[in-house]
C-alpha positions as a LaTeX table, in Angstrom:
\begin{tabular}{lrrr}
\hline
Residue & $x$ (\AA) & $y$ (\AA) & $z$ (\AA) \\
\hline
Unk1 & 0.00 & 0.00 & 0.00 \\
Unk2 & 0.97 & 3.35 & $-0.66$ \\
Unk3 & 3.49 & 4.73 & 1.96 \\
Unk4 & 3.59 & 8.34 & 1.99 \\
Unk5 & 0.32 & 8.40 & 4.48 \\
Unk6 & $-1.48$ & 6.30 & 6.82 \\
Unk7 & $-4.01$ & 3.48 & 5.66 \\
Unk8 & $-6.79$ & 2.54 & 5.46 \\
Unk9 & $-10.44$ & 3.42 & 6.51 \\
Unk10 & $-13.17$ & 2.31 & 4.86 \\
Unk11 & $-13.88$ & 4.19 & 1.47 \\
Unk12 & $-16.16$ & 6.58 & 1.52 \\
Unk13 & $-19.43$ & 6.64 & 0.00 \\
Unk14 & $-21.07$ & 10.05 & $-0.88$ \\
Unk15 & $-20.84$ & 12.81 & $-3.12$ \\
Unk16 & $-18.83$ & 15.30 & $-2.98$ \\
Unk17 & $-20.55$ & 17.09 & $-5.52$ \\
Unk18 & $-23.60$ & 16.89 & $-3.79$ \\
Unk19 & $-21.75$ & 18.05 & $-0.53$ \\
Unk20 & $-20.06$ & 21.59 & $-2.34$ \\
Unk21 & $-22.87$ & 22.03 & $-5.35$ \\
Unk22 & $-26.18$ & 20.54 & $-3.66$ \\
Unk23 & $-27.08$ & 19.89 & $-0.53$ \\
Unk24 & $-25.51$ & 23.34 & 0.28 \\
Unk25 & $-28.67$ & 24.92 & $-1.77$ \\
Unk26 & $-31.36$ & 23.29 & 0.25 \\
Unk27 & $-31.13$ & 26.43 & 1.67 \\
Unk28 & $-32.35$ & 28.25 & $-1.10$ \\
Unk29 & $-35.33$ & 26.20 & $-0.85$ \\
Unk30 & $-36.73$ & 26.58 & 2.71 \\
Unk31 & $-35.58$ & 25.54 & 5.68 \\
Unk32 & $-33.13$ & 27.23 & 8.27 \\
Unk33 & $-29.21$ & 26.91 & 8.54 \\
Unk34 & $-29.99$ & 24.68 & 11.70 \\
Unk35 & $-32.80$ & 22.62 & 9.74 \\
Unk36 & $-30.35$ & 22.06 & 6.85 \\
Unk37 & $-27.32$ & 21.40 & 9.06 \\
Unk38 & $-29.28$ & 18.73 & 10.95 \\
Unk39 & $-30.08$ & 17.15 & 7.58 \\
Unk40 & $-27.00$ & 16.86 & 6.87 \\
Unk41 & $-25.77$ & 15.32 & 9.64 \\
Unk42 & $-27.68$ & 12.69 & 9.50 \\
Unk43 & $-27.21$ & 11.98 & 5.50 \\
Unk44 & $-23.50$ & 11.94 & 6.59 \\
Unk45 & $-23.55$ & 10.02 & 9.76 \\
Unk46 & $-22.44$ & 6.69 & 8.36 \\
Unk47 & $-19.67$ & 7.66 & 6.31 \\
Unk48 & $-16.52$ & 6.44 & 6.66 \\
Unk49 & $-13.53$ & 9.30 & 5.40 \\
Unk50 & $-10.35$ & 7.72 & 2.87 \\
Unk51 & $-7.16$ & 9.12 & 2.87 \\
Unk52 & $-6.50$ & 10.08 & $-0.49$ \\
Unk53 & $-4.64$ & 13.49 & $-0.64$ \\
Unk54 & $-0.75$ & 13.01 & 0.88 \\
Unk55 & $-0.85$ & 15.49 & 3.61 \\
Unk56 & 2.86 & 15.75 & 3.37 \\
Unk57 & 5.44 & 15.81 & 1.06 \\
Unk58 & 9.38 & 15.84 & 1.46 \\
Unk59 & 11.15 & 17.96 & 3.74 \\
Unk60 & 7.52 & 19.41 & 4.93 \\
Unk61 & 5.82 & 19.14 & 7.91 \\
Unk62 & 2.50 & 17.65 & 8.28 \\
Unk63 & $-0.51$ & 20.26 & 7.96 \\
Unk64 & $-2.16$ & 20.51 & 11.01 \\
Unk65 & $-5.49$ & 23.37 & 11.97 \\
Unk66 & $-6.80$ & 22.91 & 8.29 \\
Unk67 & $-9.58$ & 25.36 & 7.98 \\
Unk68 & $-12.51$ & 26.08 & 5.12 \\
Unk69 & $-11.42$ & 30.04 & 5.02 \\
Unk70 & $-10.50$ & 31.35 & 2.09 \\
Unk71 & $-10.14$ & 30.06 & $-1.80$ \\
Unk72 & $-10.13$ & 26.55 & $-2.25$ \\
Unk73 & $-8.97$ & 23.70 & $-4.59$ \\
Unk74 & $-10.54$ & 20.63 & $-5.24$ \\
Unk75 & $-9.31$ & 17.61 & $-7.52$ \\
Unk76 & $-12.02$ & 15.47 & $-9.18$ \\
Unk77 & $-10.89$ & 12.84 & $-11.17$ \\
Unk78 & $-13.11$ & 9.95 & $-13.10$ \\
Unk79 & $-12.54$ & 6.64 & $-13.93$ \\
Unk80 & $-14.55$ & 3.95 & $-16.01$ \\
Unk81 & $-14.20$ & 1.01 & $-13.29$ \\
Unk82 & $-16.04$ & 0.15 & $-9.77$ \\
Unk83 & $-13.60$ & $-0.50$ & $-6.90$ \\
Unk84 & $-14.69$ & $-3.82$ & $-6.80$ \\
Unk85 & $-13.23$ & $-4.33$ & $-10.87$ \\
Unk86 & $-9.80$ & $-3.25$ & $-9.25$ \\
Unk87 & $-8.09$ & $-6.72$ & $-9.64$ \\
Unk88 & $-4.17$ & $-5.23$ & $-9.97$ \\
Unk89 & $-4.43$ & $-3.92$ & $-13.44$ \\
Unk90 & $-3.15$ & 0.03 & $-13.83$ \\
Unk91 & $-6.18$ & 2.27 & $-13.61$ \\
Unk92 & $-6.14$ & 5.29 & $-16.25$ \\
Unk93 & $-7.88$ & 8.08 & $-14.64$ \\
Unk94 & $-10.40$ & 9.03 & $-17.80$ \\
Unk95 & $-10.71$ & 12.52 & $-16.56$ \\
Unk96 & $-9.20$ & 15.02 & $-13.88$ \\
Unk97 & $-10.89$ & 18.18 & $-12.96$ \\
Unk98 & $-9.54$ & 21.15 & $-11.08$ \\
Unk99 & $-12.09$ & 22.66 & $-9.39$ \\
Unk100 & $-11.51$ & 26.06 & $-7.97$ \\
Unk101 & $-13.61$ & 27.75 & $-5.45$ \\
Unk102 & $-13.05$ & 31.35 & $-4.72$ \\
Unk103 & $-12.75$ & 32.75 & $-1.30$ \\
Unk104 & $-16.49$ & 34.43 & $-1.09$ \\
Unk105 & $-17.32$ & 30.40 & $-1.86$ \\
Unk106 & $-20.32$ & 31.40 & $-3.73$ \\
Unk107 & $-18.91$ & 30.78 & $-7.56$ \\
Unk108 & $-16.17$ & 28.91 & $-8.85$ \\
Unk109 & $-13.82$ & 27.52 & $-12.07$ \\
Unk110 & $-14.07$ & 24.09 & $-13.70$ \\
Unk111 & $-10.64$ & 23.49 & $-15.49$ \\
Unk112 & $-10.10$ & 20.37 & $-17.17$ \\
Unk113 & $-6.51$ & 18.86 & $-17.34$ \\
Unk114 & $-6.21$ & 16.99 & $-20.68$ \\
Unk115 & $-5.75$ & 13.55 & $-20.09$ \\
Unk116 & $-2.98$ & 13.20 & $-22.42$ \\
Unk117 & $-0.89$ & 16.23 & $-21.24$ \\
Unk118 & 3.02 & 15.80 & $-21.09$ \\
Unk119 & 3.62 & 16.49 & $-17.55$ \\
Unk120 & 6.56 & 15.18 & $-15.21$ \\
Unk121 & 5.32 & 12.50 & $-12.59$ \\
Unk122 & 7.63 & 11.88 & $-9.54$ \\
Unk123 & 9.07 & 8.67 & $-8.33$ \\
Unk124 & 6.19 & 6.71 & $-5.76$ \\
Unk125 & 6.40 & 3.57 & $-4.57$ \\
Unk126 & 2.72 & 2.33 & $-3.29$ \\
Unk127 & 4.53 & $-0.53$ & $-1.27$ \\
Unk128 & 3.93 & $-3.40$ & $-3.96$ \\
Unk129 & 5.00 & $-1.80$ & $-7.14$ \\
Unk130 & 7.51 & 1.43 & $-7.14$ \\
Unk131 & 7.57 & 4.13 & $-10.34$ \\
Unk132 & 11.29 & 5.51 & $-10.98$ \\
Unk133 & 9.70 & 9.00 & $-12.11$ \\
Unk134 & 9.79 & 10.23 & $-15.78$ \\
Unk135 & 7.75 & 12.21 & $-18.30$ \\
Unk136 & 4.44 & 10.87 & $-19.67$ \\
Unk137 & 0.70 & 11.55 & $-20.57$ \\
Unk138 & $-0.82$ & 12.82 & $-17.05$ \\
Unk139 & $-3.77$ & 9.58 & $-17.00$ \\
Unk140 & $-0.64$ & 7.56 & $-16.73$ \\
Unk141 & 0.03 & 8.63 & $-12.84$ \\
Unk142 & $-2.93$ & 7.15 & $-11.66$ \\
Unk143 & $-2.43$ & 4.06 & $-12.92$ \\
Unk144 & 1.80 & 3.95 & $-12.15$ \\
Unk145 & $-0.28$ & 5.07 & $-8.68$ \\
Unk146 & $-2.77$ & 2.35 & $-8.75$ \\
Unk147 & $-0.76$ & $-0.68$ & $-10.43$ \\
Unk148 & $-0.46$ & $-4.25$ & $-8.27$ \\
Unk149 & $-3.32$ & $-2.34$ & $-6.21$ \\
Unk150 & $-6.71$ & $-3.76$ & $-5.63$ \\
Unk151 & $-9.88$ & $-2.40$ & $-5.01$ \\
Unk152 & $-10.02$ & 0.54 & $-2.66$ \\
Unk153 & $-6.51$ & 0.66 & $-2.11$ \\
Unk154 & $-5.62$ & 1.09 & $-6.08$ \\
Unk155 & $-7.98$ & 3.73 & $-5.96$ \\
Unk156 & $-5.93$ & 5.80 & $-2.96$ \\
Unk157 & $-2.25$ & 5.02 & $-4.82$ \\
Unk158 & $-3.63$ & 6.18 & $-8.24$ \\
Unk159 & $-5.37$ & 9.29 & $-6.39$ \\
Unk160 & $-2.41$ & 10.14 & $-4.42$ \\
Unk161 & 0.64 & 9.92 & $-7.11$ \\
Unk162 & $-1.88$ & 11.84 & $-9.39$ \\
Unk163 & $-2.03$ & 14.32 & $-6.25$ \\
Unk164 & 1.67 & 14.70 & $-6.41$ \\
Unk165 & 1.75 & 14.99 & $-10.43$ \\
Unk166 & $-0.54$ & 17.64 & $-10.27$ \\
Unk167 & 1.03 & 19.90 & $-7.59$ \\
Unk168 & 4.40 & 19.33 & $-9.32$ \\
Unk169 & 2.63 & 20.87 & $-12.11$ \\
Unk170 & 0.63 & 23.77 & $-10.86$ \\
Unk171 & 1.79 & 23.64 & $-7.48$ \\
Unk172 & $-1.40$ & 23.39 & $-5.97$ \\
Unk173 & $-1.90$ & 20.10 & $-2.98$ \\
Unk174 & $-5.99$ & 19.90 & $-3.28$ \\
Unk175 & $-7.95$ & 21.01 & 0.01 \\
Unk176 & $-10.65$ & 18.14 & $-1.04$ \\
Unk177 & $-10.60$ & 15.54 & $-3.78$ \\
Unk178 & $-12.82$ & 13.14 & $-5.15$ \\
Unk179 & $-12.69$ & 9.61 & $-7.33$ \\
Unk180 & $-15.90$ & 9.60 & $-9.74$ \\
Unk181 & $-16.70$ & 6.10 & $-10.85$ \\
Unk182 & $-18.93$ & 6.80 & $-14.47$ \\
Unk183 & $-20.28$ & 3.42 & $-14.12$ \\
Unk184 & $-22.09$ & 4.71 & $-10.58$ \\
Unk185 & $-23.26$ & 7.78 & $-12.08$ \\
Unk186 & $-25.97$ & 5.08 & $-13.72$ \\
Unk187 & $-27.95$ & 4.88 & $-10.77$ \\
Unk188 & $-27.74$ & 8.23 & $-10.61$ \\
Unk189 & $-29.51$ & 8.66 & $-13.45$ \\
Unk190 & $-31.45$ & 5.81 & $-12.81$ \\
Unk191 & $-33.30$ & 7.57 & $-9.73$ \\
Unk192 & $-33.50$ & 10.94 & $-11.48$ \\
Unk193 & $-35.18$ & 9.54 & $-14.57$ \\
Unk194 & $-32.89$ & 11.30 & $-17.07$ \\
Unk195 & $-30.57$ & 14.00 & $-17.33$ \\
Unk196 & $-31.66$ & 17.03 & $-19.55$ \\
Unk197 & $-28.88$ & 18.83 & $-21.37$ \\
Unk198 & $-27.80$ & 20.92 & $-24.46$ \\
Unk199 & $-25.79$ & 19.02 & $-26.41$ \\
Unk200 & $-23.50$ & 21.34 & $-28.61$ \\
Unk201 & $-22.05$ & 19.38 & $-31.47$ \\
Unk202 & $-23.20$ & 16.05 & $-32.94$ \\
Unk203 & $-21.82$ & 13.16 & $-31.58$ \\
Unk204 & $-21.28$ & 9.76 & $-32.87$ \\
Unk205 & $-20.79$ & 6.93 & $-30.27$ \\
Unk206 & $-17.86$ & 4.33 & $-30.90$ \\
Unk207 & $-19.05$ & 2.16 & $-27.70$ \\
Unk208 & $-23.24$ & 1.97 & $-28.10$ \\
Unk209 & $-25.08$ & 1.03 & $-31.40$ \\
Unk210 & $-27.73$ & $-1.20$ & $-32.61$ \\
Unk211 & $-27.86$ & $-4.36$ & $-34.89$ \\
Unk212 & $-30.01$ & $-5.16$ & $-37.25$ \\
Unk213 & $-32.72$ & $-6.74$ & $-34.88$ \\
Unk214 & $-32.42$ & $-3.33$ & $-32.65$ \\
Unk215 & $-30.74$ & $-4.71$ & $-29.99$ \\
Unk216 & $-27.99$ & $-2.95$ & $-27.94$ \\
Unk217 & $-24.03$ & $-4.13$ & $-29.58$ \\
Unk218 & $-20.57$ & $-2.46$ & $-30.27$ \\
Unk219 & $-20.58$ & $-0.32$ & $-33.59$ \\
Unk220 & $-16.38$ & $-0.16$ & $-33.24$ \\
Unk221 & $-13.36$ & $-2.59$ & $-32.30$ \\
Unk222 & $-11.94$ & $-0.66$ & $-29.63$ \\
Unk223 & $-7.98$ & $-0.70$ & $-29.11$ \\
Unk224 & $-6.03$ & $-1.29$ & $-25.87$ \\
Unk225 & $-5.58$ & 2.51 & $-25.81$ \\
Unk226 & $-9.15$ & 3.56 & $-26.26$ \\
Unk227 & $-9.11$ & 4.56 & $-29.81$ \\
Unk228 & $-10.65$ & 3.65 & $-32.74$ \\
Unk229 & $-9.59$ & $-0.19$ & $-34.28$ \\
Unk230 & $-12.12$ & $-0.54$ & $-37.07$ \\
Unk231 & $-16.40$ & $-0.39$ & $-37.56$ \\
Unk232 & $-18.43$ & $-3.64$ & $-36.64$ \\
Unk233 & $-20.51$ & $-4.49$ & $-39.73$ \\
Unk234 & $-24.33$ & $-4.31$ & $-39.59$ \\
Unk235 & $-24.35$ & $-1.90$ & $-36.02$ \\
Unk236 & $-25.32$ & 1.51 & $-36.63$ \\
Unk237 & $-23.77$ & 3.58 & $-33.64$ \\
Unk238 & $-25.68$ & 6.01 & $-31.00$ \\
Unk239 & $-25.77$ & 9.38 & $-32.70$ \\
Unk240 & $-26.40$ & 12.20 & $-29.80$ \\
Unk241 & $-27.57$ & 15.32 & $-32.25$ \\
Unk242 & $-26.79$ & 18.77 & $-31.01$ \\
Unk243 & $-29.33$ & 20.44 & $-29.90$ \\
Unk244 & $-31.32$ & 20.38 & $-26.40$ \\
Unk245 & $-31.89$ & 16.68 & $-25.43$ \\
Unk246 & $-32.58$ & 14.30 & $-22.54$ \\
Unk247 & $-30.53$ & 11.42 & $-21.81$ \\
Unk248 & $-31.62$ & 7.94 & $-20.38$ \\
Unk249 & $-28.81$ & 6.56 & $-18.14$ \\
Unk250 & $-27.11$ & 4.22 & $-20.44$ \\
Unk251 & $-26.78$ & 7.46 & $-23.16$ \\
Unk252 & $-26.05$ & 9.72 & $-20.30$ \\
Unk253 & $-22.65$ & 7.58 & $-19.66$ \\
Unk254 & $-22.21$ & 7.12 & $-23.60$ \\
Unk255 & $-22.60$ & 10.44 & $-23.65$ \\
Unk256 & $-19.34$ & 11.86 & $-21.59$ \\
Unk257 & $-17.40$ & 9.12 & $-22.84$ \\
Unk258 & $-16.90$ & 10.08 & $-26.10$ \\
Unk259 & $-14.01$ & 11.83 & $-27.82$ \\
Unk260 & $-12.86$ & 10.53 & $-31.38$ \\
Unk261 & $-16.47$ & 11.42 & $-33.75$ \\
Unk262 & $-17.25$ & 14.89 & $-32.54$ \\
Unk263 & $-18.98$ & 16.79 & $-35.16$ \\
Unk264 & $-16.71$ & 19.83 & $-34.38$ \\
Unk265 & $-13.19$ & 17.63 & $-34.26$ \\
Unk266 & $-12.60$ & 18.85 & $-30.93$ \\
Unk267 & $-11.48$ & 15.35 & $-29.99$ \\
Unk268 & $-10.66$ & 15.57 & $-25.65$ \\
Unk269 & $-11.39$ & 18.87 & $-24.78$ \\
Unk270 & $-14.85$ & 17.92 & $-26.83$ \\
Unk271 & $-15.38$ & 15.05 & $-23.97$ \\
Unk272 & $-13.84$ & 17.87 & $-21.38$ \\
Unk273 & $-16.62$ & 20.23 & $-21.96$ \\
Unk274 & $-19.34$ & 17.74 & $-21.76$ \\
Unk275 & $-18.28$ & 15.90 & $-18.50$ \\
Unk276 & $-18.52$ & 19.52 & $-16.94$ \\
Unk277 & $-21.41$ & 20.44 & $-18.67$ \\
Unk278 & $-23.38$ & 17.01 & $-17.40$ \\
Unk279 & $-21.63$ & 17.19 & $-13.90$ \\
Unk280 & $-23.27$ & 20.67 & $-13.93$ \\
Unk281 & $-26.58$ & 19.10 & $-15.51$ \\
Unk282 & $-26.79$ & 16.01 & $-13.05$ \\
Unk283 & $-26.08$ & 18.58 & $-9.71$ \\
Unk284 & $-28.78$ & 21.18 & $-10.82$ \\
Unk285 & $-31.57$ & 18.23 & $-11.92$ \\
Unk286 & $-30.90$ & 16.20 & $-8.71$ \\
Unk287 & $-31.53$ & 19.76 & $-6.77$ \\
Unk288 & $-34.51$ & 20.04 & $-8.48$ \\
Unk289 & $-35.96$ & 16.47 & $-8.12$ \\
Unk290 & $-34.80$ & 16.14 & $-4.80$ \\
Unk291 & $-36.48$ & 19.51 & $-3.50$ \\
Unk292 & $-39.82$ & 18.39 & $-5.12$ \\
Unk293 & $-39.40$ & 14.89 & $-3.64$ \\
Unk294 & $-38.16$ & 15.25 & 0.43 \\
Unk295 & $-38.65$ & 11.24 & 0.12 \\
Unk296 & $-36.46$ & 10.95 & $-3.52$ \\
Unk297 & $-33.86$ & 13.17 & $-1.67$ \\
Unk298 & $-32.01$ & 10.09 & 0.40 \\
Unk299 & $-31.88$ & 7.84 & $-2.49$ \\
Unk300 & $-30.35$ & 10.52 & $-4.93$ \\
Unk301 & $-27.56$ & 11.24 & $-1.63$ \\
Unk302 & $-27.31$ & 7.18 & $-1.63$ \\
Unk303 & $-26.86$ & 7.02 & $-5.16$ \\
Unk304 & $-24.02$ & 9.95 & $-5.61$ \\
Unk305 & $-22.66$ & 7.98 & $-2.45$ \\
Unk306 & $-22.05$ & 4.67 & $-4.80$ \\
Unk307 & $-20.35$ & 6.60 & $-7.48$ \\
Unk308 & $-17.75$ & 8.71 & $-5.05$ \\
Unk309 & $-14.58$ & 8.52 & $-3.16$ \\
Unk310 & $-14.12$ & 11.13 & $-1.08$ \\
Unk311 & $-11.35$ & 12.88 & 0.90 \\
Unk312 & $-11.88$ & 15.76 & 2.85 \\
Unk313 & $-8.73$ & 16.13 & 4.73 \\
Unk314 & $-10.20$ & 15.28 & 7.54 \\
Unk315 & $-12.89$ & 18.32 & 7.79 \\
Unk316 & $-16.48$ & 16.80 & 8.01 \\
Unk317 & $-18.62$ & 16.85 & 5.39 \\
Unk318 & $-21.32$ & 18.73 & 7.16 \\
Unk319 & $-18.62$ & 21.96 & 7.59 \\
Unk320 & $-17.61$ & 21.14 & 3.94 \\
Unk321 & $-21.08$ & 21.81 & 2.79 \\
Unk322 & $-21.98$ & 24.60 & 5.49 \\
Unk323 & $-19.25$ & 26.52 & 4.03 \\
Unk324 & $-19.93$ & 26.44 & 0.99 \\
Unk325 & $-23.93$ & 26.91 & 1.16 \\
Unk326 & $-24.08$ & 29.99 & $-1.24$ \\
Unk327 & $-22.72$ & 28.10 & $-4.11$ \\
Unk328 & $-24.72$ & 27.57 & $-7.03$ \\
Unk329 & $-23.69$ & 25.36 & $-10.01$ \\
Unk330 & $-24.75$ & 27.92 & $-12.68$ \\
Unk331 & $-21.94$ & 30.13 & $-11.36$ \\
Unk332 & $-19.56$ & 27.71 & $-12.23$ \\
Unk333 & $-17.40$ & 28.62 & $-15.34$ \\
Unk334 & $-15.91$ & 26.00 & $-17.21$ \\
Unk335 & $-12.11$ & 26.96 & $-18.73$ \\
Unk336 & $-10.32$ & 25.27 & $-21.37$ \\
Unk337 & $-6.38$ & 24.82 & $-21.47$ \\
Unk338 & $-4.76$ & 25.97 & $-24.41$ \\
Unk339 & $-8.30$ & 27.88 & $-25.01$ \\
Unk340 & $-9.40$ & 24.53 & $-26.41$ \\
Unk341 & $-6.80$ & 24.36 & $-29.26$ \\
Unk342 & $-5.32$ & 21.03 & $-30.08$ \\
Unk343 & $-1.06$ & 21.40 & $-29.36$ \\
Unk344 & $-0.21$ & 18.03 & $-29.75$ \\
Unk345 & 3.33 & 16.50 & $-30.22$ \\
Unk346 & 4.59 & 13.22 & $-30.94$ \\
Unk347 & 7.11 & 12.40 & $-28.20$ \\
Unk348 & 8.75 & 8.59 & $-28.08$ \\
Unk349 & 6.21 & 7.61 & $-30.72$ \\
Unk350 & 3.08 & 8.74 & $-29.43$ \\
Unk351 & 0.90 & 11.51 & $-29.85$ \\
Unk352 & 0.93 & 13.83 & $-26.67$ \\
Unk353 & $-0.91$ & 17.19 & $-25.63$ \\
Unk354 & 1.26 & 19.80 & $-24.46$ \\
Unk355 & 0.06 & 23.03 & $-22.38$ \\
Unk356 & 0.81 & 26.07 & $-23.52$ \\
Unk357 & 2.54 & 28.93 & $-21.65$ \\
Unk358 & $-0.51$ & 30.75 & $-21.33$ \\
Unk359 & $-2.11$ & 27.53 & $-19.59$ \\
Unk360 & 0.86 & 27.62 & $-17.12$ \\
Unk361 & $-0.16$ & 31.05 & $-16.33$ \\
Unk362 & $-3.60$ & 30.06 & $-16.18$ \\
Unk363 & $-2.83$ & 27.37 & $-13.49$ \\
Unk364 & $-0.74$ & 29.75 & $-11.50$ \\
Unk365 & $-3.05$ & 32.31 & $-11.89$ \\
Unk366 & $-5.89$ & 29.25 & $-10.30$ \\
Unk367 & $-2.99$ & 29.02 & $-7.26$ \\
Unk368 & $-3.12$ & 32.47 & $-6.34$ \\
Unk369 & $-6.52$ & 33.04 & $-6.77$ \\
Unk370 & $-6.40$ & 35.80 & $-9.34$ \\
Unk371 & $-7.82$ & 33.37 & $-12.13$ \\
Unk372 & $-10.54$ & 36.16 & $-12.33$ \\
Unk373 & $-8.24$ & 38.55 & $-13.72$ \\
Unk374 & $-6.09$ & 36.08 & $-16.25$ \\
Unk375 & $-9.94$ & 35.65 & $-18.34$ \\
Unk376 & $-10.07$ & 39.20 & $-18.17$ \\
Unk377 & $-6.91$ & 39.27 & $-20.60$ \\
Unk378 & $-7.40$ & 35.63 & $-21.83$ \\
Unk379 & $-11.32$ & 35.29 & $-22.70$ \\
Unk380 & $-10.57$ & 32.62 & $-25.25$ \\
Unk381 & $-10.04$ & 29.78 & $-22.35$ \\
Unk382 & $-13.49$ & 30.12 & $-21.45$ \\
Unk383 & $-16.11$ & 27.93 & $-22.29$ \\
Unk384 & $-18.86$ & 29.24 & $-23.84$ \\
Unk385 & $-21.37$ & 26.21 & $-24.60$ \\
\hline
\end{tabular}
């Protein structure tokens, strides 16, 4: 296991999405601070807390007197397997999320790190399997993280060498972070209905189709990698037209998944901007549905439970979402690196992303809270659909 902090509690089951973006707003709805405080506590009351964020690194002492003042920074970061799949195999986190919050807590930044950015990952050794350190795509530290790992525990060494990638790169150590497993996000859906969203370029599926009898097959051979091998005769593929649409749950996690037939060939920062735009879709349709249904509310808190890993660092939940009561997802503004402009590079033989200078200013700008004023100059990196 890994060895940089202590293990193990039980994982953690609930969202934190629903902590920071939703239960929060119940005040908005009726209800007191103490009212909403007390139903909180007791939608919290079983959960267990992981330890997924290193709370030191070399040479530095360990944080103590953590506190919710002031701007914060959480990392959100999804993968495409339940803990339970975990069986040793390296886990490539499918997407990693910066969220910034800023210090009035009441809006907030969504920046996406491209999965396939060139970043330096430092040596880690998770106590079965050790990683020298080198250069490589940044999906590849969670699973040098997670590798010889099972089940929860892969899930803490991917998180926490991806922890370390990420503050070598912007220099930020996350105040929260979460693990969202897409497959959970079904029963999600699944209680909800369907999720309701603007869909902003056509999109073709390469994982859901039909055959000729209309039942549910694979319209694509799918490489190791995730990319494209070759079409499956006689299965027509999902086609998700742009335009406003509702989703039932098994197109809802099509949906986000897909990167390679975007009608506007904006290939990862395509799936990017629709992950944020449905975690932003799911959040404001579960607030609705669960405000119009008190007795829909625990299973939609159960459900985002099943599809999260959480670490707060050790701050309850309850405080967590106290704190940051006067958010509101529609304040949330989504930001693209490289102002959503393919800079690839082929680097040992494979095709890598690199980030711009202006994205490194971007992230440091996201450190010392001044991202406000980089958009000013740099309105290009934000996302506008």
């Amino acid at each position: 296991m890994p060895t940089t902090s202590k293990r193990r509690r039980r994982t953690p089951r609930w969202a934190l999405w629903t902590a920071i973006f939703g239960s929060v707003l119940l005040v908005a709805g009726g209800g007191g601070v103490i009212g909403l405080k007390a139903t909180l506590a007791a939608a919290t009351s079983k959960i267990d807390q992981e330890s997924l964020i290193p709370t030191t690194g070399p040479n530095e002492p360990e944080k103590t007197n953590l506190s919710l003042e002031g701007a914060k920074n959480i990392l959100l970061v999804g993968i495409d397997q339940r803990p339970d799949e975990l069986n040793g195999e390296p886990v490539r986190s499918d997407s990693i999320i910066l969220l910034h919050i800023n210090k009035d807590h009441r809006s907030g930044y969504m920046i996406s790190l491209p999965r396939d950015s060139y970043v330096s990952i430092p040596a880690y050794d998770n106590g079965v399997q050790s990683y020298a350190g080198g250069h490589d795509k940044i999906n590849a530290a969670f699973a040098f993280g997670s590798r010889g790992l099972k089940k929860k525990e892969a899930l803490a060494g991917g998180f926490e060498l991806l922890t370390k990638t990420v503050k070598e790169l912007t220099g930020i150590t996350p105040d929260a972070g979460a693990i969202i497993d897409f497959k959970g996000f079904r029963e999600v859906v699944n209680i909800l209905g369907r999720i309701c969203m603007y869909v902003d370029t056509t999109t073709t599926s390469i994982h859901l189709g039909k055959d000729g009898n209309g039942n549910t097959a694979k319209p694509f051979r799918i490489n190791s990698d995730g990319t494209i091998n070759s079409r499956i005769s006689g299965v027509t593929p999902n086609i998700y037209k742009k335009g406003n649409r509702c989703f039932n749950p098994s197109q809802a996690l099509d949906f986000v998944r897909q990167r390679d037939l975007l009608e506007d060939k904006s290939l990862d920062y395509g799936r990017q901007r629709h992950q944020q735009q449905f975690f932003k879709a799911i959040i404001n349709q579960a607030l609705k549905d669960g405000m119009n249904s008190p007795t829909k509310l625990p299973k939609i808190l159960g459900a985002f439970g099943k599809a999260m890993t959480v670490d707060t660092r050790k701050i309850p939940l309850v405080d967590w979402a106290m704190a940051m009561r006067g958010m509101n997802p529609d304040t949330l503004i989504t930001i693209k690196t490289n102002a959503g402009k393919l800079n690839s590079d082929t680097i040992n033989g494979r095709s890598v992303e690199l980030l711009s200078e202006d994205s490194m200013d971007m992230l440091k700008a996201v450190k010392k809270d001044t991202i406000k004023s980089f958009l000013i100059t740099h309105p290009g990196f934000i996302a506008t659909s």
